[in-house]
PDB file of N, CA, C and O in Angstrom:
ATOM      1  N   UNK A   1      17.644  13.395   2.295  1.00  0.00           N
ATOM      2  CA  UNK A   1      17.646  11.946   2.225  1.00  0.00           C
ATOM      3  C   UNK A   1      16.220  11.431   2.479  1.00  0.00           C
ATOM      4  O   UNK A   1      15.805  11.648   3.618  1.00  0.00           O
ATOM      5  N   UNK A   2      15.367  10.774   1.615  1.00  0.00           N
ATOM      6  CA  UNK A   2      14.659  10.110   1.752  1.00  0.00           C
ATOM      7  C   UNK A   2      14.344   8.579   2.975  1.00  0.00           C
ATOM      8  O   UNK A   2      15.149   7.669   3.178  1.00  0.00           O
ATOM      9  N   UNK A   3      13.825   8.635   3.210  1.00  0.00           N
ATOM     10  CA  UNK A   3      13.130   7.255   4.431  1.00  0.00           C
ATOM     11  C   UNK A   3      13.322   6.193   3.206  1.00  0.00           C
ATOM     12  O   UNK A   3      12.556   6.300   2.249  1.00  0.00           O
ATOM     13  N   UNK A   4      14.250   5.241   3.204  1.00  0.00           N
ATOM     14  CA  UNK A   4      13.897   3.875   2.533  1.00  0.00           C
ATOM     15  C   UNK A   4      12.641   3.101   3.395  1.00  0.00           C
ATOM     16  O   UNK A   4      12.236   2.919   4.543  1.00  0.00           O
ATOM     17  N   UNK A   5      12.341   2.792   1.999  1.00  0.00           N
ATOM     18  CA  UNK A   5      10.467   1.780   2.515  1.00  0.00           C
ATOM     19  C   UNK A   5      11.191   0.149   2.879  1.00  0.00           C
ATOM     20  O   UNK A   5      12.278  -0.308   2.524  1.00  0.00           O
ATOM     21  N   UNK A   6      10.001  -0.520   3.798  1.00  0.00           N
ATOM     22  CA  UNK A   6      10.069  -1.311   4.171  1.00  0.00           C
ATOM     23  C   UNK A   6       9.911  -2.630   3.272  1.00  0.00           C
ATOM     24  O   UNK A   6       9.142  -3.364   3.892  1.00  0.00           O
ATOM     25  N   UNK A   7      10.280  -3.204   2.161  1.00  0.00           N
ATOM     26  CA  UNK A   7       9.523  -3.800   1.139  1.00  0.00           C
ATOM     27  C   UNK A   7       9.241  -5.002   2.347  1.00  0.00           C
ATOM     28  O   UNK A   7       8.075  -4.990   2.741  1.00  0.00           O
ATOM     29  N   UNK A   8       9.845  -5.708   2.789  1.00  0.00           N
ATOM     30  CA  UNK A   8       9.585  -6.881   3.780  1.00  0.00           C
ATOM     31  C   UNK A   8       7.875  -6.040   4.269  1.00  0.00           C
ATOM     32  O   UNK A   8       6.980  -6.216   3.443  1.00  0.00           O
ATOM     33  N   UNK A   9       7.648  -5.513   5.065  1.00  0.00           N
ATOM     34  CA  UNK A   9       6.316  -4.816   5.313  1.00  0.00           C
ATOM     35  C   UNK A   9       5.722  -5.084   4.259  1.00  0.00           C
ATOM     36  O   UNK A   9       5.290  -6.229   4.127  1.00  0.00           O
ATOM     37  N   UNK A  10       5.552  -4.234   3.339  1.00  0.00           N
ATOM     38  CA  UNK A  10       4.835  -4.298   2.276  1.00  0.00           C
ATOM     39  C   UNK A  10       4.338  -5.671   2.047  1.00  0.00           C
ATOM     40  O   UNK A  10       3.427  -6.126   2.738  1.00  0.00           O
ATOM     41  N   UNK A  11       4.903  -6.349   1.100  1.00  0.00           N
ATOM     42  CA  UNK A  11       4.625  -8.151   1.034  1.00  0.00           C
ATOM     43  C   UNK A  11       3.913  -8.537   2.573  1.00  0.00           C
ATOM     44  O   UNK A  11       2.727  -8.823   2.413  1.00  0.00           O
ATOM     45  N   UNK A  12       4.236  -8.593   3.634  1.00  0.00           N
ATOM     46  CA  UNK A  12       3.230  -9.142   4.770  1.00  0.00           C
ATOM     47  C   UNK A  12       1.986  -8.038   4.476  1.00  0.00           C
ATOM     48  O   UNK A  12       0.908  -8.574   4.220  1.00  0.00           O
ATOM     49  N   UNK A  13       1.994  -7.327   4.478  1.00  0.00           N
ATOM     50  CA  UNK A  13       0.723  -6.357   4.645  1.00  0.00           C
ATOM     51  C   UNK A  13      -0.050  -6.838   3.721  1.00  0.00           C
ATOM     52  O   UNK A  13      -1.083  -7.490   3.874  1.00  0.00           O
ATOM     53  N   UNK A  14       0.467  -6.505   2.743  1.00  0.00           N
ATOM     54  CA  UNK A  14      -0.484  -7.162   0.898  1.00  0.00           C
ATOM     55  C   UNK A  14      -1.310  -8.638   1.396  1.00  0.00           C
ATOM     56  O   UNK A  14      -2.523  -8.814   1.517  1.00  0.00           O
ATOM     57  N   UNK A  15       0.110  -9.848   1.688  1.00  0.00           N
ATOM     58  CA  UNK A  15      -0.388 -10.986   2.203  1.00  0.00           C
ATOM     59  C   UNK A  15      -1.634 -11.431   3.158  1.00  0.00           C
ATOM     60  O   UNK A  15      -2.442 -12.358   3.103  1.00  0.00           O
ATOM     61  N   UNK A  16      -1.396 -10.229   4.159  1.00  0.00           N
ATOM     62  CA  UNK A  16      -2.566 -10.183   4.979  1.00  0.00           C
ATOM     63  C   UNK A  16      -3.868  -9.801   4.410  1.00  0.00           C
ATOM     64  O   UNK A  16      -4.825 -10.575   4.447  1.00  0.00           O
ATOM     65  N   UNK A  17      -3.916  -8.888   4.000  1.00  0.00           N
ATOM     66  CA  UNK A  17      -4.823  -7.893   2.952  1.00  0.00           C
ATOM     67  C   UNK A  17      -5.940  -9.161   2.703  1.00  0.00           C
ATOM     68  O   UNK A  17      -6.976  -9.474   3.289  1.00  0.00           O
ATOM     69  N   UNK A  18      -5.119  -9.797   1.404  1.00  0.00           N
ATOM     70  CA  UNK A  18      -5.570 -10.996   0.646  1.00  0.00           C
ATOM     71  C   UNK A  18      -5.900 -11.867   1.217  1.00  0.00           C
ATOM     72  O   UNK A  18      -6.652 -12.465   0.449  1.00  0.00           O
ATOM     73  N   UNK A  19      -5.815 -12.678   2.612  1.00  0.00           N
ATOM     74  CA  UNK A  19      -6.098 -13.497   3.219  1.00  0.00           C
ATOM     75  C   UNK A  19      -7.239 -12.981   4.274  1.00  0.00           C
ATOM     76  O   UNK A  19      -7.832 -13.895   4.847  1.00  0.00           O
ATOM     77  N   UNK A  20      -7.471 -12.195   4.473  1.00  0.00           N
ATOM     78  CA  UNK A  20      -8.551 -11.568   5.028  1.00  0.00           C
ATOM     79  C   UNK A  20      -9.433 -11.452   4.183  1.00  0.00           C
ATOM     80  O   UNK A  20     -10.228 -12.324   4.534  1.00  0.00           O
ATOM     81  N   UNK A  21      -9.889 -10.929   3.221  1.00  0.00           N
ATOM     82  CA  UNK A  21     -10.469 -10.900   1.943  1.00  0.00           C
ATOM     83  C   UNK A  21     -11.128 -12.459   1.125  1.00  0.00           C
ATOM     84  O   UNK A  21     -12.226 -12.686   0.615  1.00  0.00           O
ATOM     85  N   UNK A  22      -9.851 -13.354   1.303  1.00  0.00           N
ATOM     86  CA  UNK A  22     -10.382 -14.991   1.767  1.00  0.00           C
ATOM     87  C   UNK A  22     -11.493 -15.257   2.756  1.00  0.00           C
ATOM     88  O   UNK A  22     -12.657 -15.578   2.515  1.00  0.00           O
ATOM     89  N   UNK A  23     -10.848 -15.042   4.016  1.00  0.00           N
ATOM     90  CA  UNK A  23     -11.384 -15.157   5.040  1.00  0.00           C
ATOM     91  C   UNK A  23     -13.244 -14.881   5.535  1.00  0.00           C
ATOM     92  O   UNK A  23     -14.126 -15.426   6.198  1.00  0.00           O
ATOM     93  N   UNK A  24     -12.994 -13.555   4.605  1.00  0.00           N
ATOM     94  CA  UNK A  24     -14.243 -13.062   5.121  1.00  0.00           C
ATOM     95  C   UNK A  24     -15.453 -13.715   3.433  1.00  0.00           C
ATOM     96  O   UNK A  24     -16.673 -13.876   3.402  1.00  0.00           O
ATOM     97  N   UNK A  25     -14.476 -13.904   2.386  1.00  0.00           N
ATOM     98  CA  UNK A  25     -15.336 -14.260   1.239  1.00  0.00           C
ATOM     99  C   UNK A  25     -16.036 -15.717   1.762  1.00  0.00           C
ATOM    100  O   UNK A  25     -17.219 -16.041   1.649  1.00  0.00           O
ATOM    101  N   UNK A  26     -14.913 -16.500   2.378  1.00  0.00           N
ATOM    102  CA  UNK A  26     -15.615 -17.878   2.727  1.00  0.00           C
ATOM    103  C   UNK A  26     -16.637 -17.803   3.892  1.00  0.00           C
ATOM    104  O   UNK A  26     -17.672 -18.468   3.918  1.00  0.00           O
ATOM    105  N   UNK A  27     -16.240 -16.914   4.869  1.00  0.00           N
ATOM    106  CA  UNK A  27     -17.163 -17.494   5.880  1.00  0.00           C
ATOM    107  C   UNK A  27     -18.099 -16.445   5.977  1.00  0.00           C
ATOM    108  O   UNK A  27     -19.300 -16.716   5.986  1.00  0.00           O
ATOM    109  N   UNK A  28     -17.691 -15.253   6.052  1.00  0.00           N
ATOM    110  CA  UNK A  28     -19.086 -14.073   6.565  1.00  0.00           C
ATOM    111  C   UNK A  28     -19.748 -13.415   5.693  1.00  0.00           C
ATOM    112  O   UNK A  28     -20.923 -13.154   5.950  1.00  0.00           O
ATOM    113  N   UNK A  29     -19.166 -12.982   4.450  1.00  0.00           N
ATOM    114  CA  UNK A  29     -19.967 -11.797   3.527  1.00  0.00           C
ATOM    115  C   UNK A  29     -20.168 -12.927   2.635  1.00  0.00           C
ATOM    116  O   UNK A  29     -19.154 -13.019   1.943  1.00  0.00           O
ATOM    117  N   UNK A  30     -20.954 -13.768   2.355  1.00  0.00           N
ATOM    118  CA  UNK A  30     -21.523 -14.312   1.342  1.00  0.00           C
ATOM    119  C   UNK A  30     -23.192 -14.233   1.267  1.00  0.00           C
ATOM    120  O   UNK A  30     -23.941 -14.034   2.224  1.00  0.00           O
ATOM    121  N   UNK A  31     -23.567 -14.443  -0.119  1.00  0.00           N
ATOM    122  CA  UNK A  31     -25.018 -14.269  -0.368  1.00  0.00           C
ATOM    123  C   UNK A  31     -25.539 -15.133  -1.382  1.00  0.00           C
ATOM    124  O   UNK A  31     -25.067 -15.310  -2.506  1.00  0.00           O
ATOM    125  N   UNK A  32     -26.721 -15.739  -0.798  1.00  0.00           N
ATOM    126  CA  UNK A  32     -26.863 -17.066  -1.829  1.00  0.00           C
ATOM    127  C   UNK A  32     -27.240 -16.383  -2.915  1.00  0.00           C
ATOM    128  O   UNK A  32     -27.513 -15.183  -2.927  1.00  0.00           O
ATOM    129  N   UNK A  33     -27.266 -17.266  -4.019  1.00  0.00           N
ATOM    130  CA  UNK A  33     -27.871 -16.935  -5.674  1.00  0.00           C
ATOM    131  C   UNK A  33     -27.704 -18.277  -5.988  1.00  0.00           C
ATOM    132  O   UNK A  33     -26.758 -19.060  -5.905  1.00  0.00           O
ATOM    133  N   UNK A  34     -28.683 -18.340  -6.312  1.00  0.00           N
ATOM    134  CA  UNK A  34     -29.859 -19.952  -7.159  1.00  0.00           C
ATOM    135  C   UNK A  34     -28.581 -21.116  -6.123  1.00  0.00           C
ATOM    136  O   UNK A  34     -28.533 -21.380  -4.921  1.00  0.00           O
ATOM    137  N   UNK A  35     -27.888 -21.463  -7.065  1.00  0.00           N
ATOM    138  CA  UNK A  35     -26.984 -22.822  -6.598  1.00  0.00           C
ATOM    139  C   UNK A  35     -25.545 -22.211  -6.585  1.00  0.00           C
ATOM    140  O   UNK A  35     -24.632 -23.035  -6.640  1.00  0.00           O
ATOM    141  N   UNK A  36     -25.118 -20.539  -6.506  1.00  0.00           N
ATOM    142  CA  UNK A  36     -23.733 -20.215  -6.088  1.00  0.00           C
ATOM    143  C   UNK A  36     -23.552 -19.347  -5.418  1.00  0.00           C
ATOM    144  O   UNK A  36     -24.576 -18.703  -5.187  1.00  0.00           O
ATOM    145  N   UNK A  37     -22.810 -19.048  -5.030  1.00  0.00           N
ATOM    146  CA  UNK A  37     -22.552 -18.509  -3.744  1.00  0.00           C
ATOM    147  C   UNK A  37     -21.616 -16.609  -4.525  1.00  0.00           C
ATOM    148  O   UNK A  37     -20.568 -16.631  -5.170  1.00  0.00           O
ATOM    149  N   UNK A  38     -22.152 -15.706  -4.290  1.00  0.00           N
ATOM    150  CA  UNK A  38     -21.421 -14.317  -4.790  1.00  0.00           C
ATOM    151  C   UNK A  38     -20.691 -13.866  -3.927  1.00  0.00           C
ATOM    152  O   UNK A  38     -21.276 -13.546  -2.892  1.00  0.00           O
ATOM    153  N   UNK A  39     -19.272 -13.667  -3.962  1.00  0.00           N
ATOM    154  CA  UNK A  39     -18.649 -12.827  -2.779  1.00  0.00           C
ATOM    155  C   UNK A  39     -18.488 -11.378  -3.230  1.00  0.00           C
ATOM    156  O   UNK A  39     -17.864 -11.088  -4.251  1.00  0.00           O
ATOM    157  N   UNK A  40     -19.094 -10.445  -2.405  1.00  0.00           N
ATOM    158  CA  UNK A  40     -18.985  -8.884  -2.478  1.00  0.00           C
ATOM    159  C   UNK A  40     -17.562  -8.368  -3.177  1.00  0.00           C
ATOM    160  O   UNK A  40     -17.423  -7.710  -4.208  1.00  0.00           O
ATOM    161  N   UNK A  41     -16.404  -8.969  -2.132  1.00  0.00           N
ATOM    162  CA  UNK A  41     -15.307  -8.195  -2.168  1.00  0.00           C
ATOM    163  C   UNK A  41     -14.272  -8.755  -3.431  1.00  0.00           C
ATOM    164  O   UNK A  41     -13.632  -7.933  -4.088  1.00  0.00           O
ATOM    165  N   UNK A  42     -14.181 -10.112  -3.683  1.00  0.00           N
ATOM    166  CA  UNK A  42     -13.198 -10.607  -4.961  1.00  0.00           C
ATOM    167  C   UNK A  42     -14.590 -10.257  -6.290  1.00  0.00           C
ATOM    168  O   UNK A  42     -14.129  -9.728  -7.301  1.00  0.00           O
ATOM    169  N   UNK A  43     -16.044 -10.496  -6.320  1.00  0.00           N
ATOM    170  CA  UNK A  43     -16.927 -10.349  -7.434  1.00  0.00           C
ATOM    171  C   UNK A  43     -16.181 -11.822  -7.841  1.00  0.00           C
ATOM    172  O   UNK A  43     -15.593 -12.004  -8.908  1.00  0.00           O
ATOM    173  N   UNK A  44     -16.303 -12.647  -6.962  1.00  0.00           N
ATOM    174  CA  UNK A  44     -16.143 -14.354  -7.537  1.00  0.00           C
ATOM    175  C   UNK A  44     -17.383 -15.235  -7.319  1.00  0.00           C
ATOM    176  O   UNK A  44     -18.143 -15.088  -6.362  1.00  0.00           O
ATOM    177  N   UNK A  45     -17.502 -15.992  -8.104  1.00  0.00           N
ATOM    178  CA  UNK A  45     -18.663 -17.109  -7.826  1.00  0.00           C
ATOM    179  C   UNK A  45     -17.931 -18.610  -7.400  1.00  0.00           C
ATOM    180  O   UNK A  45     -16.950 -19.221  -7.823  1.00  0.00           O
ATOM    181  N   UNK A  46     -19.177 -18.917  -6.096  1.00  0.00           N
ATOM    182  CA  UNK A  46     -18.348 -20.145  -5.823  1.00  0.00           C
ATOM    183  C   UNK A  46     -19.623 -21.341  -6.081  1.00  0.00           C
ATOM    184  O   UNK A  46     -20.792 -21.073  -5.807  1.00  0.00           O
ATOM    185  N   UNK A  47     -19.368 -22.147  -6.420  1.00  0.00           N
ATOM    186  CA  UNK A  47     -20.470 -23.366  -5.986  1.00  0.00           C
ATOM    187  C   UNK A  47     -20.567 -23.772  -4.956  1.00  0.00           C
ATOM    188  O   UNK A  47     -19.621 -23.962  -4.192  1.00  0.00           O
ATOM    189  N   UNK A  48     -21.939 -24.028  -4.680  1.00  0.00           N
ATOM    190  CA  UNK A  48     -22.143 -24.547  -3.310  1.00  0.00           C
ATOM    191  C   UNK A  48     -22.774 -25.739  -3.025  1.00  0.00           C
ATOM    192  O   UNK A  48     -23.938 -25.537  -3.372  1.00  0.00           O
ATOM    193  N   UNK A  49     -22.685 -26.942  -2.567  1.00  0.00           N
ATOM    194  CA  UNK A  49     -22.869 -28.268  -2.386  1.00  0.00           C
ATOM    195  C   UNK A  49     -23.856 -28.322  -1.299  1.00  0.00           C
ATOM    196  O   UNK A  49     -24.718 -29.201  -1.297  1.00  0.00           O
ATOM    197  N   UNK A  50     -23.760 -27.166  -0.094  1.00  0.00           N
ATOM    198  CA  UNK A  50     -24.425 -27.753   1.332  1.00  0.00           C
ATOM    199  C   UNK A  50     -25.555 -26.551   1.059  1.00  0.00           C
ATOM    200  O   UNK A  50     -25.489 -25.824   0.068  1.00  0.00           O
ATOM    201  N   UNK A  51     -26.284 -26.476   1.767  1.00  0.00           N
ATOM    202  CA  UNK A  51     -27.293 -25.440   2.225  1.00  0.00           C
ATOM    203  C   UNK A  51     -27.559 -24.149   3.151  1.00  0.00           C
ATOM    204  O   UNK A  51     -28.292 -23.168   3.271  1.00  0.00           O
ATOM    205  N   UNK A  52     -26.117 -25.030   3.900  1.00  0.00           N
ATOM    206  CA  UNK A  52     -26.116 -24.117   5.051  1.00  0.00           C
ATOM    207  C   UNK A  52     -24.882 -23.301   5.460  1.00  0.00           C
ATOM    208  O   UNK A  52     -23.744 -23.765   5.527  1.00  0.00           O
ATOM    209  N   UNK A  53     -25.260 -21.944   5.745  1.00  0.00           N
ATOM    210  CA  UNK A  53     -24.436 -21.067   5.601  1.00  0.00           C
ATOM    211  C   UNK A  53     -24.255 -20.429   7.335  1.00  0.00           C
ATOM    212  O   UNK A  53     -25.232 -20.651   8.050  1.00  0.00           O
ATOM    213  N   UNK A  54     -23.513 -19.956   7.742  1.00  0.00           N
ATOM    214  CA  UNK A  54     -23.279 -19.488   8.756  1.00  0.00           C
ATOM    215  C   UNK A  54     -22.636 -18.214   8.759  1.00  0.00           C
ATOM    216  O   UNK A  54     -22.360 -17.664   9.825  1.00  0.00           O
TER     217      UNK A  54
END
């Protein structure tokens, strides 16, 4: 007999995954370029309005 998987787990885990990956695209791993902003981990471009980055 096989272990049935947790699908409930799964979906939170994924969820988390992706929101961390948010998390860190908006606030910590970013790198300017001319007037947008490159995130490492999605390879998305964002525009950026302010100057200042933290």
């Amino acid at each position: 007999m096989t272990p049935a998987h947790n699908k409930r787990f799964k979906r939170d885990s994924q969820r988390v995954a992706f929101l961390l990956c948010v998390v860190f695209c908006d606030y910590g791993v970013m790198r300017k370029v001319s007037s947008s902003v490159v995130c490492p981990l999605s390879r998305r471009y964002i525009e950026v309005h302010e100057n200042i980055y933290y």
